[in-house]
C-alpha positions as CSV (number, residue, x, y, z in Angstrom):
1,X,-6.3,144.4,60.4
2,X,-6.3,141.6,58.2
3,X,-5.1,141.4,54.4
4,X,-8.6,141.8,52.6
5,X,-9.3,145.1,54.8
6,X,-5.7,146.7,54.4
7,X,-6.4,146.3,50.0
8,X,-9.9,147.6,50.6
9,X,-8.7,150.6,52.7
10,X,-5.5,150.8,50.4
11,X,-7.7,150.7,47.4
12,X,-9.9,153.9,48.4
13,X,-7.1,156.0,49.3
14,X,-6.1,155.4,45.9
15,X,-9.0,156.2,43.7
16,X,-9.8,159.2,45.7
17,X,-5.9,160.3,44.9
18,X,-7.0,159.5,41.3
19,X,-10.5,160.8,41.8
20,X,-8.9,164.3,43.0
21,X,-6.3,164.1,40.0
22,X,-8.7,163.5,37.4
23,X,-10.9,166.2,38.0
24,X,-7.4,168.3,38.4
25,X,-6.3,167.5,34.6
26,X,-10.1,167.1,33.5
27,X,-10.5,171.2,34.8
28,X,-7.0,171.9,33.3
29,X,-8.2,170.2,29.8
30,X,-11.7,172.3,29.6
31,X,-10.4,175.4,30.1
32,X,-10.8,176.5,33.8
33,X,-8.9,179.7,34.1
34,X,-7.7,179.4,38.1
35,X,-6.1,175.8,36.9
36,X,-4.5,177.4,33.9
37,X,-3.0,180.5,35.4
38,X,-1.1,177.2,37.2
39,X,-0.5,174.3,35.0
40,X,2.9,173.0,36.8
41,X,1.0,173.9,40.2
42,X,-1.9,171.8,38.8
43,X,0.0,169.1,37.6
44,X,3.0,168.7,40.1
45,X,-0.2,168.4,43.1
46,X,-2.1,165.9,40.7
47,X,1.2,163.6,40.9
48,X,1.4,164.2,44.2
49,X,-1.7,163.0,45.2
50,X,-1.6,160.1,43.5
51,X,1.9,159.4,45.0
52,X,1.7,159.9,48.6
53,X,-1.0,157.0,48.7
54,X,1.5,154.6,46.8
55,X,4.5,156.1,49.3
56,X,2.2,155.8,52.4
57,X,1.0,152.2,51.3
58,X,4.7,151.0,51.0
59,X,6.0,152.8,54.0
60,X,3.0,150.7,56.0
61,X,3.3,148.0,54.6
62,X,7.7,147.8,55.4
63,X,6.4,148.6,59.1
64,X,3.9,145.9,59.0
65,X,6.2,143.9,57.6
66,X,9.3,144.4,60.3
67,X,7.0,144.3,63.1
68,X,5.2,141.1,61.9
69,X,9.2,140.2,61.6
70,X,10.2,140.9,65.1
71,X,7.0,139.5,66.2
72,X,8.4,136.1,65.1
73,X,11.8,136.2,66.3
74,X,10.1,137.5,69.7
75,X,7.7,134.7,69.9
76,X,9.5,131.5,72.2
77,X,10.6,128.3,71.0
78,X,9.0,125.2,72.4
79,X,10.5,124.1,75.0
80,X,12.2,120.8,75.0
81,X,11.6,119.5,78.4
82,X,13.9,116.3,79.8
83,X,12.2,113.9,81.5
84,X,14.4,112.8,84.5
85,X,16.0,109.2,84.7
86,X,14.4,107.8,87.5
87,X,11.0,108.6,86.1
């Protein structure tokens, strides 16, 4: 997966999160009685939707980024090859 696709896919995690946390607090502001029975409830899973993306997005990102890491230390050097005397 390339750069551009990793933002795209990165990108629409996180407007759904803030999609999902909008309509959350916008329910909580007009009044919906289920949301305000549980304010903290409603609040405490908006931030947490919105979190996890930006967690998950750095967690893959550090992975990406040590296995892209070992790939390089992994990958051989060139070869110096000696060509003999009498040649």
């Amino acid at each position: 997966m390339d750069v551009t696709a990793w933002l795209k896919a990165r990108a629409v995690e996180l407007g759904a999160a803030l999609c999902a946390a909008a309509v959350l607090i916008g329910g909580l502001a007009i009044g919906v009685p289920f949301l305000r029975a549980r304010i903290a409830e409603t609040f405490l899973y908006s931030f947490c939707c919105v979190s996890a993306v930006l967690i998950r997005s750095c967690l893959d990102l550090a992975v990406r980024s040590v296995a892209l890491a070992l790939r390089s230390l992994r990958s051989p050097v060139h070869a110096v090859r000696l060509k003999p005397s009498g040649a």
